[in-house]
Every structure is written in structure tokens, then in C-alpha cells.
C-alpha positions as CSV (number, residue, x, y, z in Angstrom):
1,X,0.0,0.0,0.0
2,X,1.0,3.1,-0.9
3,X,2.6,5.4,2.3
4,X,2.6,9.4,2.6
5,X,7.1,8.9,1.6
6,X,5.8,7.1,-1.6
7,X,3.7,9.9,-2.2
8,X,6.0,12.3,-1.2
9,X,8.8,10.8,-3.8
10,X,6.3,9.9,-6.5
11,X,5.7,13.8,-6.4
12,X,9.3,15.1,-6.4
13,X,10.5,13.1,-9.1
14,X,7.4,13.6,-10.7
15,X,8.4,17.7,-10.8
16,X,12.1,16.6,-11.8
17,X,11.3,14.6,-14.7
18,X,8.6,17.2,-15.8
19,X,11.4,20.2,-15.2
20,X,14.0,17.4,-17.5
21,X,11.6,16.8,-20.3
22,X,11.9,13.5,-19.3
23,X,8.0,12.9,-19.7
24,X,5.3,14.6,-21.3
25,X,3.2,17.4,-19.1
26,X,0.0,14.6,-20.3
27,X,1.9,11.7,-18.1
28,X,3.1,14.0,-15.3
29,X,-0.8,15.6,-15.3
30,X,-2.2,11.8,-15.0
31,X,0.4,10.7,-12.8
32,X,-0.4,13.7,-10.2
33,X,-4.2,13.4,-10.7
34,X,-3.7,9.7,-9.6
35,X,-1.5,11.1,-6.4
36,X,-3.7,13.3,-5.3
37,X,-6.4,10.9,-5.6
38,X,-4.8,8.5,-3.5
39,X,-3.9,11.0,-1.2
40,X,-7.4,11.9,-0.6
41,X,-8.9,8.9,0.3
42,X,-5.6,8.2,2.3
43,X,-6.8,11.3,4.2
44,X,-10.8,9.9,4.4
45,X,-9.5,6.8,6.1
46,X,-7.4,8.7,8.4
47,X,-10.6,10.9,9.2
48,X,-12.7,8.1,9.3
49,X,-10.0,6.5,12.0
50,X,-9.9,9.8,14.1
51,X,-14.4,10.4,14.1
52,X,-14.0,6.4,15.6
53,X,-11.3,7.3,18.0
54,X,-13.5,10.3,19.3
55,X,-16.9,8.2,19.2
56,X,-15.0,5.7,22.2
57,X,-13.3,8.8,24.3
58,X,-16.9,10.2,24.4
59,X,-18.1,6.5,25.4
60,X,-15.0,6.0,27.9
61,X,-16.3,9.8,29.5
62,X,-19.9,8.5,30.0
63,X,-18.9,5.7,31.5
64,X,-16.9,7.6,33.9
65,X,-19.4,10.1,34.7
66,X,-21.7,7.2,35.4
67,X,-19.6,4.8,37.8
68,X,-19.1,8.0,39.4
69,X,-23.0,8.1,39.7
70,X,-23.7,5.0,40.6
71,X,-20.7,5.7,43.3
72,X,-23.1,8.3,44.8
73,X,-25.8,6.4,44.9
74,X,-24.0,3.4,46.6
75,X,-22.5,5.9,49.4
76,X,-25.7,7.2,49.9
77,X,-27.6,4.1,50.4
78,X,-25.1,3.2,53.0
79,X,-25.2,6.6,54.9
80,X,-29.0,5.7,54.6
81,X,-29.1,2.4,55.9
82,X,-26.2,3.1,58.7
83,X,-28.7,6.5,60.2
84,X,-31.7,3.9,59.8
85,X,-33.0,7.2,58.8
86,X,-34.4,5.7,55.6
87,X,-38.1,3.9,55.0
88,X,-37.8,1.0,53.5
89,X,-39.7,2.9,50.1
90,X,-37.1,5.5,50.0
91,X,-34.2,2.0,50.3
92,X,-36.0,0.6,47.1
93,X,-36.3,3.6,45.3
94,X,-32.2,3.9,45.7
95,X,-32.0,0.6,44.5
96,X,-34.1,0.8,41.5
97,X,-31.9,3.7,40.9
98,X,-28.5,1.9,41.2
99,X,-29.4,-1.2,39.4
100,X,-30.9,1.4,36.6
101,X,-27.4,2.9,36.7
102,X,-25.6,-0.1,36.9
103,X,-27.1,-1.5,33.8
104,X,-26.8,1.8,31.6
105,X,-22.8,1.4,32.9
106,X,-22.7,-2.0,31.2
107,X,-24.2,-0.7,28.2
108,X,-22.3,1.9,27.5
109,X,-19.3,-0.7,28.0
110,X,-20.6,-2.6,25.5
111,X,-21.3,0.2,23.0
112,X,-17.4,0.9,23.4
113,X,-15.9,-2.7,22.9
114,X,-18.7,-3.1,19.9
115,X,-17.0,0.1,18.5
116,X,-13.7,-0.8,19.6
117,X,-14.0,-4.5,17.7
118,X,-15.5,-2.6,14.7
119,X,-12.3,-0.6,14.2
120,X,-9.9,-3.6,14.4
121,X,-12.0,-5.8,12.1
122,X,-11.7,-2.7,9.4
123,X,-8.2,-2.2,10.3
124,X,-8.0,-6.4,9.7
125,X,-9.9,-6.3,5.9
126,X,-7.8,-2.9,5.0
127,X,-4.6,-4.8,5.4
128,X,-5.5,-8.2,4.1
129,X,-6.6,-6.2,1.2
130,X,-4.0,-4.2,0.3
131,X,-2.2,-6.0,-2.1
132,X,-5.3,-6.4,-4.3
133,X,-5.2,-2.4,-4.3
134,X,-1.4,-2.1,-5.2
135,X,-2.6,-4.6,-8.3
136,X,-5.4,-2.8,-9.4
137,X,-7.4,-5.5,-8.8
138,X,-9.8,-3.8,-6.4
139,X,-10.6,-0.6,-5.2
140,X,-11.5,0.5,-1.7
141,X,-13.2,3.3,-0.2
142,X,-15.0,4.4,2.8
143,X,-18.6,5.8,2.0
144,X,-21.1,6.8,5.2
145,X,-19.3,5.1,7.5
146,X,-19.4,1.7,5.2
147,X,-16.1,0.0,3.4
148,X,-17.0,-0.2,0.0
149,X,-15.0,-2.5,-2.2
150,X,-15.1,-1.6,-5.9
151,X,-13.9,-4.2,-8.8
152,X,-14.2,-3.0,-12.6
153,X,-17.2,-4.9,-14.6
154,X,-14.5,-5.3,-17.5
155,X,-12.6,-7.6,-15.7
156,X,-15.8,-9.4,-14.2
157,X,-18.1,-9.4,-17.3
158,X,-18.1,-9.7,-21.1
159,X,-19.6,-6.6,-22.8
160,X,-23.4,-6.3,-22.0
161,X,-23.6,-9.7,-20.1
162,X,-24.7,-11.1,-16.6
163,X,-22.2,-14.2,-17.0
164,X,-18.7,-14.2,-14.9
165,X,-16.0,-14.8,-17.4
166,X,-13.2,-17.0,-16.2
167,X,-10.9,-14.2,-15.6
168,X,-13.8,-12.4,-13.7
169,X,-14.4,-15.5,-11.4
170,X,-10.3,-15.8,-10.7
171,X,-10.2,-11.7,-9.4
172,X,-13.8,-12.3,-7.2
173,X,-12.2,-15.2,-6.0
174,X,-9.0,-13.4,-4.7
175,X,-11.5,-10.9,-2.7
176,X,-13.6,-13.7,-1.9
177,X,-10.8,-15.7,-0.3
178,X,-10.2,-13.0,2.0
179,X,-14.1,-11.8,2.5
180,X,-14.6,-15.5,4.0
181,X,-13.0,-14.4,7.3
182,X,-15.5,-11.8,7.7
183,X,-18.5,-13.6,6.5
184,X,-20.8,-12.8,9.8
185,X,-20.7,-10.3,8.5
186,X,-23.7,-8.6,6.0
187,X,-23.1,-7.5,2.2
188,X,-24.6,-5.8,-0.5
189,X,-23.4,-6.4,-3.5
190,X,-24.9,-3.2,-5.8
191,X,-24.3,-3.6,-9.6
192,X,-23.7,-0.6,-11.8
193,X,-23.1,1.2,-15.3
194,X,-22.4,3.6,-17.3
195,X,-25.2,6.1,-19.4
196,X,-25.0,4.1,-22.7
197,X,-28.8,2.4,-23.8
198,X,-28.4,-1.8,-23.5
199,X,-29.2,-3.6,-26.3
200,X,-30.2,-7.0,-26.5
201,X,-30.8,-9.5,-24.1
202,X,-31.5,-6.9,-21.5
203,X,-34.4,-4.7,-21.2
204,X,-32.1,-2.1,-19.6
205,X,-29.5,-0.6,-17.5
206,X,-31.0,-1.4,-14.8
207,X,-32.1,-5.0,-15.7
208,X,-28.5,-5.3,-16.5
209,X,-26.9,-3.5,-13.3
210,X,-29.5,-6.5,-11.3
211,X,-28.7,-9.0,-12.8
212,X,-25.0,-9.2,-12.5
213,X,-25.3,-8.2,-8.8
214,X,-27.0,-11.2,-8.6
215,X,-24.1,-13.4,-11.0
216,X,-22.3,-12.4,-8.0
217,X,-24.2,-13.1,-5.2
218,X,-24.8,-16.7,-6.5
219,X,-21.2,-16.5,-7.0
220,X,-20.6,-15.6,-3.2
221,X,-22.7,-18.4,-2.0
222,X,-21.0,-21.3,-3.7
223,X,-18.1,-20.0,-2.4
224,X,-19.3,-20.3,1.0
225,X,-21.2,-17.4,1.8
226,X,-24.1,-17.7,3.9
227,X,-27.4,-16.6,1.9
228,X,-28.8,-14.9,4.2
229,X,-25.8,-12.3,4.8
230,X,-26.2,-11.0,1.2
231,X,-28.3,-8.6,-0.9
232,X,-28.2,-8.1,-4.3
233,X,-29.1,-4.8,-6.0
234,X,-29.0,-3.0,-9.3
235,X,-28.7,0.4,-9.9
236,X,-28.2,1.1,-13.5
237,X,-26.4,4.2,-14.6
238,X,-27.6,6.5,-11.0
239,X,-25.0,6.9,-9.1
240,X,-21.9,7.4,-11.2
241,X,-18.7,7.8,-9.5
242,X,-17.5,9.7,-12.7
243,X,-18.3,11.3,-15.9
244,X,-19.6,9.7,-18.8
245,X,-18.5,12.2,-21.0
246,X,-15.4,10.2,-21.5
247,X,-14.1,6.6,-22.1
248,X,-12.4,6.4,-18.8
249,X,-15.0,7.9,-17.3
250,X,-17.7,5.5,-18.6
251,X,-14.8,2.3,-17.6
252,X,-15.2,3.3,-13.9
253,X,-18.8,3.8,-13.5
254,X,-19.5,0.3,-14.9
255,X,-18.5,-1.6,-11.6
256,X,-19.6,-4.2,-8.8
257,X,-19.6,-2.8,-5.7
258,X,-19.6,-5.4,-2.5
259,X,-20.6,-3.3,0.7
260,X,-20.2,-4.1,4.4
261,X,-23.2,-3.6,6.0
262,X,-23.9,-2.3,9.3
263,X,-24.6,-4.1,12.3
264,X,-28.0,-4.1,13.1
265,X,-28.0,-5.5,16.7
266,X,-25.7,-2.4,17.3
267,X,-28.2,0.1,16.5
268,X,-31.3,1.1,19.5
269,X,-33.9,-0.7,19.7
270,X,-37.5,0.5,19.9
271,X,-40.3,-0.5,21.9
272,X,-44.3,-0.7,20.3
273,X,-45.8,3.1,19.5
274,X,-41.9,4.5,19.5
275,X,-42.1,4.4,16.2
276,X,-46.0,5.8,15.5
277,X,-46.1,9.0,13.1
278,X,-42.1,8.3,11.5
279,X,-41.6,9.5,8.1
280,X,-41.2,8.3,5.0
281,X,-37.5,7.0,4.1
282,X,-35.6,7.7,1.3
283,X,-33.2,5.0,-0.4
284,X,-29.9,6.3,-1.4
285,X,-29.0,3.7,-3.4
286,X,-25.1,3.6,-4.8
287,X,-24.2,2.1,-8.2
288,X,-23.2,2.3,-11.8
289,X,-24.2,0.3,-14.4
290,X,-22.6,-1.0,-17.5
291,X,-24.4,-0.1,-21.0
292,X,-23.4,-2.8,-23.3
């Protein structure tokens, strides 16, 4: 994987053999475009590290601030008791307080070593899959506080087809190999194109987008995958991550995109009527498709 010196000496000699005429000022252009992309989701990931790290000091203060609560509570039940001065309403009332105390303390325990785990397992998949990324095998991002990996449909897919070519199956397979360590875990795999009108076999982009999502998730599931940890979804040309005003452009919008989901047993739960009068959700559905 690529470190901040690389960058640093990719950019230098970069200027040097621009300043030399060693290369053209097209190559240096698309050789510094590529840096500074790296470099920014270099700096995502390292924001994306530091939100985490605050999210668990503002867990580690709450659970201070509560055993120092339920430290009160436990002096004051003794003063209580050791006066006699208390009714035995007023000693039950304490202790409804404490034990209420007490259990929020163990929540918010758990809500730190949840967070803590999450970090390591990211740290974990980032490292195991950095070699695919210094290949150009794969592509990986950070999106809403989700890993997304991203592998080119050209590489995957024949022109305007659903099937996994052999070469396809051999480059999932490398991602695969290392996904299986995580597979508790949920994913979506979201298929994606480009802008240009299917023809064919295919009523659209969309159709097409859906369907080799789904090449994939069959894919997934032979390979060991548990069916119930995966969702497929297609979303045609709508969420480009580039132009399609150009050829390259058009190359990186048509892409698979596998998706760690969240957690769902980390998020609140909610008891009957919480719920009454919420509001209509909104998908914001991530993918490119690939036109023919």
C-alpha cells in the first residue's frame, strides 16, 4: 500500500522529470491526478479513524461520569441504611436507581468494545486487502461510514452480459478468499453502469446492473457465503462515480460494488408506538451500471 514517503517521492520526481523533459506534461498531469487521488482517500480513512477514536473517548467519559454516579448512589444508600433514617420505600427507590445505573454502565461498556471490535475488524480487511489495491485488482473506499470495495465490470463481465467470465471468477475469487474471514458479516453487493442504452438480451440498464449483482451473489454463496448475509441490488447508470463524457470515465462507473453492512443488533432498539407518526424514508441507493 502506498505510504505518505511514496507519495512524497512519486511527487518530487514527478516535478524533476517534468522540469528534465523526461516525460510529457499529459503523463506528469495523470500521474499527479492519480497522487492526489490517493492521497485523498488516504486522508478519508485517516478521518474516518480519528471520528471512531472520538466516538469511544466520548463513550470512555460517559462511562466515567456514570460509575461516578452509581458511586453516589451506593455511598448514599449506605449513609442511609447506617442512620436507619431511611423507610424502606425510600431504600427501594435507591436501589431501582442503582441497578438502573448499573445496567446503563454495562451498556455503555458494551457500546465501546462493539466500537472498539469494529475498528480492528476494518483495520484487519484494510490490510489483508492491500495488495489487491497495489494490483489494481480492487478498489476500496470508505462511503457513510461503510467499506465499500469496488472491482471493474470489464474484468468481471463480457460486454453487455450477466455471465462471470473466467478471468472475472479468478479476481472475485481473490477478494472472496479474504471476505470468507468476515463472512458474519452482512453485504450488499450493488451492480452498476455507465449512461449508454443496453441492447439485446437486457431490457435495460438497470435489468442489467440487477442482474450481474446477482451473477455475484450466486457467485458468493457457492463459495461459502451464507445466503442470508447477502443482498443483491442493481442500480443502473444513477450513481456514477465519474463522468460519462469520457471513455475512462464510462470504464469506472461500470463496476460491482460489495458493501459491508452495518450491524443491526448495534443500532437502538424500539419498543411498540416508539415508532407511530415516523416518516417516510428515502433510499440512497449507490451504483453504476454498465451499457453494453
Amino acid at each position: 500500500m502506498r505510504t505518505p514517503r511514496h507519495h512524497a517521492v512519486l511527487a518530487s520526481l514527478l516535478g524533476v522529470a517534468l522540469a528534465t523533459g523526461c516525460v510529457k506534461k499529459s503523463t506528469y498531469d495523470a500521474a499527479l491526478d492519480e497522487l492526489s487521488t490517493t492521497q485523498g482517500e488516504l486522508a478519508a480513512m485517516r478521518s474516518q479513524a480519528e471520528q471512531k477514536s472520538e466516538q469511544i473517548e466520548e463513550l470512555e467519559e460517559q462511562i466515567e461520569s456514570t460509575r461516578q454516579d452509581l458511586a453516589r448512589k451506593q455511598a448514599q444508600l449506605r449513609g442511609l441504611v447506617e442512620e436507619g433514617a431511611a423507610t424502606e420505600e425510600e431504600l427501594d427507590q435507591l436501589a431501582a436507581s442503582m441497578e438502573a445505573t448499573q445496567a446503563e454502565l454495562e451498556e455503555l461498556r458494551r457500546q465501546r468494545d462493539a466500537a472498539e471490535e469494529r475498528i480492528a475488524s476494518y483495520r484487519e480487511l484494510r490490510d489483508k486487502l492491500a495488495a489487491l489495491v497495489d494490483t489494481g485488482q480492487l478498489q476500496v473506499e470508505f462511503r457513510d461510514g461503510q467499506m465499500v470495495l469496488q472491482l471493474p465490470s470489464a474484468v468481471l463481465f463480457p460486454s453487455g452480459r450477466a455471465t462471470l467470465r473466467r478471468e472475472g471468477r479468478e479476481s472475485l475469487q481473490d477478494v472472496l478468499d479474504i471476505l470468507l474471514d468476515f463472512r458474519d458479516r452482512q453485504f450488499m453487493i450493488a451492480g452498476h453502469t455507465d449512461n449508454v442504452p443496453i441492447r439485446g438480451r437486457f431490457d435495460d440498464n438497470w435489468d442489467l446492473s440487477t442482474s450481474r449483482a446477482t451473477s455475484v451473489v450466486n457467485y458468493m454463496v457457492n463459495a461459502g457465503f451464507d445466503p442470508d448475509s447477502l443482498v443483491a441490488a442493481g442500480f443502473g447508470e444513477y450513481a456514477p462515480v465519474a463522468t460519462n463524457e469520457t471513455d475512462e470515465g464510462r470504464a469506472e462507473n461500470r463496476r460491482i460494488e460489495i458493501i459491508l453492512l452495518p450491524d443491526l443488533s448495534d443500532l437502538p432498539t424500539f419498543g411498540d408506538g416508539e415508532l407511530a407518526g415516523g416518516q417516510d424514508g428515502e433510499s440512497d441507493g449507490e451504483g453504476d451500471g454498465d451499457g453494453a
